[in-house]
C-alpha positions, 0 to 999 in steps of 0.5 A, spaced: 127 958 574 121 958 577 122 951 579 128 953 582 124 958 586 120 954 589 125 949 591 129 954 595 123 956 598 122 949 600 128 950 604 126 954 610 120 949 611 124 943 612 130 947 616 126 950 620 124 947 626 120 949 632 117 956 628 110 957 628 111 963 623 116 958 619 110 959 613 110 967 613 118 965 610 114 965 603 110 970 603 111 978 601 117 981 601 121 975 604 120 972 597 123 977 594 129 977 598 130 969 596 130 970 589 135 976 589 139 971 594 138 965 588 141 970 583 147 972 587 148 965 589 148 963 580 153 969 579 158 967 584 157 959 582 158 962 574 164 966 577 167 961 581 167 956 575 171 961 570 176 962 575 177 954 577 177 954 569 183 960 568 187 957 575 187 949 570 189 953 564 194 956 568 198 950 572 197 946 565 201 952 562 206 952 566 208 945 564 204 940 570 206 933 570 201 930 565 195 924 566 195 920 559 192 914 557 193 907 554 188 901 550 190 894 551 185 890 547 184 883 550 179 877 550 175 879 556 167 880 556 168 886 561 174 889 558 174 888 551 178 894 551 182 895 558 184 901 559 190 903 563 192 910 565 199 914 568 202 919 572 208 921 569 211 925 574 213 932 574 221 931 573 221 926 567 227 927 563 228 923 557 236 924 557 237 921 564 241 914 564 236 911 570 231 909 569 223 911 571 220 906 577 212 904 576 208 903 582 201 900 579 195 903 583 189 899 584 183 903 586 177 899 589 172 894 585 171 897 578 175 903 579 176 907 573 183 910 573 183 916 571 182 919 577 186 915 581 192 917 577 190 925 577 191 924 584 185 921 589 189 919 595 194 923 594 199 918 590 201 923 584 204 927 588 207 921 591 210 919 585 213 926 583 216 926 589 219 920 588 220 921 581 217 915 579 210 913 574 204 912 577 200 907 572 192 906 574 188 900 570 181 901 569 179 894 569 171 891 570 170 886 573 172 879 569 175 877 576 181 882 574 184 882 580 186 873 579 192 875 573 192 869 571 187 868 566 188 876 562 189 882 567 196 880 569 198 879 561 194 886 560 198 889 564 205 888 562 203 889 555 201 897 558 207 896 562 211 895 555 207 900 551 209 905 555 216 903 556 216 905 548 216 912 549 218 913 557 224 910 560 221 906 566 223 900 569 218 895 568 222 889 571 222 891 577 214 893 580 211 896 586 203 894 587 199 899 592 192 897 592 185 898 598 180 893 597 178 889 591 185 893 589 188 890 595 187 883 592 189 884 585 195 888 589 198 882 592 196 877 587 199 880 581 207 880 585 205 872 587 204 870 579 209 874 578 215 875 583 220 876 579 218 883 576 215 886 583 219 889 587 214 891 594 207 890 595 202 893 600 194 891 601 190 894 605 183 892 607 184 885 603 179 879 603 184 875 598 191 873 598 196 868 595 198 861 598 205 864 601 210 860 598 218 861 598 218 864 591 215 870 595 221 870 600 225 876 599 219 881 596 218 886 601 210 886 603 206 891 607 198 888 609 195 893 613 188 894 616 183 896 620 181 892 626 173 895 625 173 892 618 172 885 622 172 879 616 178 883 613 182 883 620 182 876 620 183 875 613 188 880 613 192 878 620 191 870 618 195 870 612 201 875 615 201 870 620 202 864 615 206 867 611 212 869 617 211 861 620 214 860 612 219 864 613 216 870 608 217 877 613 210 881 611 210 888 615 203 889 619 200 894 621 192 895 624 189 901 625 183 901 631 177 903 630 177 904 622 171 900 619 172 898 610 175 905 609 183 908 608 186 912 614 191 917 613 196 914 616 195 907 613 197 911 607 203 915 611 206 908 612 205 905 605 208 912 602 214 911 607 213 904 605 215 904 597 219 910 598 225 905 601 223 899 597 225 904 591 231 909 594 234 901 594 238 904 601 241 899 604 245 898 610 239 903 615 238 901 622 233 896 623 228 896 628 223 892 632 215 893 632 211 891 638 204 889 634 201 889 642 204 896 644 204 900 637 213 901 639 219 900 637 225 898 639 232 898 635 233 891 633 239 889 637 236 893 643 235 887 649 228 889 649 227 887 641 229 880 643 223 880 647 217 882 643 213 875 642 213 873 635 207 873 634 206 881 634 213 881 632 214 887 626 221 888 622 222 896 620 227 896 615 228 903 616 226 909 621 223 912 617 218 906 616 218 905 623 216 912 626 210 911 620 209 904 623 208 906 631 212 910 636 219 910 640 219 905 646 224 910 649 224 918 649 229 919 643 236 920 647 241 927 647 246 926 643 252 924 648 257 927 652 264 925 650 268 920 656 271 924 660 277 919 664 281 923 669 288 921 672 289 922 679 295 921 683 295 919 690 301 918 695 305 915 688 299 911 686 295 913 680 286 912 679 284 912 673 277 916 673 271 916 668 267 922 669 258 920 668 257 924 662 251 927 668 253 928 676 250 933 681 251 933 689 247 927 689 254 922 685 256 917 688 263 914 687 265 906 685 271 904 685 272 898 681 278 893 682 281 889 677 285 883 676 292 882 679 296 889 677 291 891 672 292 898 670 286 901 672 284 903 665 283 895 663 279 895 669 274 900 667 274 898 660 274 890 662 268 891 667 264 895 662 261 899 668 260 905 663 251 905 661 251 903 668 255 910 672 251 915 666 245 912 668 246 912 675 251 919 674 256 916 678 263 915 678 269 909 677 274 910 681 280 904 679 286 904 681 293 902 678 296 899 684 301 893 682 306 892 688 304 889 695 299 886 698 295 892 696 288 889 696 289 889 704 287 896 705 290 897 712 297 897 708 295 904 707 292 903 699 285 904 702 287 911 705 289 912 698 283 910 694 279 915 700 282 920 699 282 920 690 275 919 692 275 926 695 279 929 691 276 934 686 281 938 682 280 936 674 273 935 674 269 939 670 264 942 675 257 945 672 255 952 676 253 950 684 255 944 685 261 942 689 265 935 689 267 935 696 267 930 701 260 931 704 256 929 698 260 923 696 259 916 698 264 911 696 263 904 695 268 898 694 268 892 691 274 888 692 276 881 694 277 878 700 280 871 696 286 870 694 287 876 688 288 873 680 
């Protein structure tokens, strides 16, 4: 007691700076102060603990997903017995036909599991909202991220020891891992991939040898790009893995150093739910590497990113954890509008833009030999370009006649069903009339189709 007295006497000494009288904090009745303080400072510690205590007790007792444990012995120095730990998530019913999914969490160099599946990163709680078992090895050194030699085999022997009290899905395995992790992360489903069903590596000084045995196993490498030797290592393998037809997600995050970044994290969450959900059919996009944006996979713009930056993003929700929209996300559309006018015995057919205002201009498209002006607005596909522009079309249905010279009087008519306002839908304050209308032509002077 006396010790720790003196200890937290010391304190003001050393924080306290630039203070002549900084000594006189050890002497009368400010010693007195210190020690009370000290005792407050010990009941409320021990008052804190037994709370903490009776809050665990409580969610345990109301039935919290559990942590265990599983031995696996094996011939390794270091891991005589390797010791496997395991989430199981909060919804486990024994009675459902589908079976469990597992992701295989390794932690950095010699983690021990334990914390790991109780919850650090976050993982757990990832597992229970996919309802998937989160299963964490211990392994010590014995180079465990090659499984070749004894880890790989350790792993399906938990996997199988497991599998014969809960109903998981051992066939089919999702891999996360950062640092050394990482490397046992991607090495593990290349010895194996028939048995993995998506991989991420972040912050990763080893890989696999990409081989077509790998084609079709979804991966996502990610790191930051302060981690100098990783990023190099890391954006290598991604590049030689694609150049052998094999499509590994990348991501870098700027400015991170050999750490995990949230939304490293954020993604690889987005990432492995996907992969287990086994949605398909979700629309596709595009990442730019260079600009951290995406574009949707059929757009013009996707088919211009340069290879070399070229990211898949088999979802949406992947994407928007993967960069941002190229583009300000649309409103939804404003059904077509088609308008018919007849004038002097002719019909025009109208596309309304689903936008317009004083400033609309008015196209009027012509067609082939007796086109009706619905084909003509249908087959010039004029549509995007009116909305964006917010102008009309305007096309005729003229079949008789030489009525591509306007003189016979078929340009009065289209001149005047440009002006013509009636059956347009008008916002407040705005007149279609003549004054605010341009109208522009396009008709040939050649002989008509």
């Amino acid at each position: 007691m006396n010790n720790s007295k003196k200890q937290l006497q010391i304190l003001p000494r050393t924080t306290v700076r630039g203070n002549k009288n900084a000594a006189q904090l050890h002497g009368g009745n400010n010693s007195v102060v210190f020690t009370s303080c000290y005792s407050c400072f010990q009941f409320a510690m021990k008052s804190l603990v037994v709370i903490c205590m009776l809050a665990s007790a409580s969610v345990f007792a109301d039935g919290a997903a559990s942590v265990e444990s599983v031995a696996v012995p094996t011939k390794a120095p270091h891991n005589q017995e390797a010791m496997f730990w395991y989430h199981v998530p909060a919804s486990y019913d024994a009675k459902r036909k589908k079976l469990y999914p597992v992701l295989v969490y390794f932690g950095g160099r010699n983690c021990k599991g334990k914390d790991e599946a109780s919850g650090k990163l976050g993982w757990s709680d990832w597992a229970d909202e996919n309802g998937a078992f989160l299963v964490c090895p211990g392994f010590q050194d014995d180079n465990y991220w090659s499984p070749e030699a004894w880890s790989g085999q350790a792993l399906f022997d938990a996997l199988a020891a497991l599998k014969r009290k809960y109903r998981i899905d051992d066939s089919k395995i999702c891999y996360y891992g950062y640092s050394a992790g990482s490397q046992a992360a991607n090495l593990f489903p290349a010895w194996r991939p028939g048995r993995c069903r998506a991989w991420v590596s972040h912050a990763c000084g080893v890989f696999h040898e990409p081989k077509a045995t790998m084609r079709g196993v979804p991966g996502l490498v990610t790191c930051g790009d302060a981690d100098s030797a990783r990023y190099v290592i890391s954006r290598a393998f991604v590049e030689k893995a694609r150049r052998r037809g094999i499509d590994i997600i990348w991501k870098s995050f700027p400015n991170h150093p050999h750490d995990v970044p949230p939304d490293s994290l954020r993604l690889a969450r987005a990432f492995l739910s996907h992969c287990i959900s086994g949605k398909k059919g979700e629309e596709v996009f595009i990442g730019d590497d260079q600009d951290d944006v995406f574009y949707p996979a059929k757009s013009a713009e996707a088919e211009f990113v340069n290879p070399v930056d070229r990211v898949s993003l088999p979802s949406r929700t992947i994407a928007e954890a993967w960069g941002k929209p190229a583009f300000k996300e649309a409103e939804p559309p404003v059904p077509e509008e088609i308008v018919r006018i007849a004038v002097s015995g002719s019909e025009f057919v109208c596309r309304v833009p689903r936008k317009y205002d004083t400033g609309s201009r008015v196209v009027v498209l012509f067609g082939g030999r007796g086109w009706p002006g619905a084909k003509t607005l249908k087959e010039f596909g004029f549509g995007p370009l009116a909305d964006r522009e917010r102008a009309f079309l305007i096309s005729p249905s003229f079949s008789k006649g030489e009525y591509w010279n306007p003189e016979t009087g078929t340009g009065d008519s289209a001149r005047r069903s440009s002006r013509s306002r009636r059956s347009f839908r008008s916002p407040r304050g705005v007149r279609m009339g003549a004054e605010c209308i341009l109208t522009v032509t396009f008709r040939r002077r050649s002989p008509p189709l």
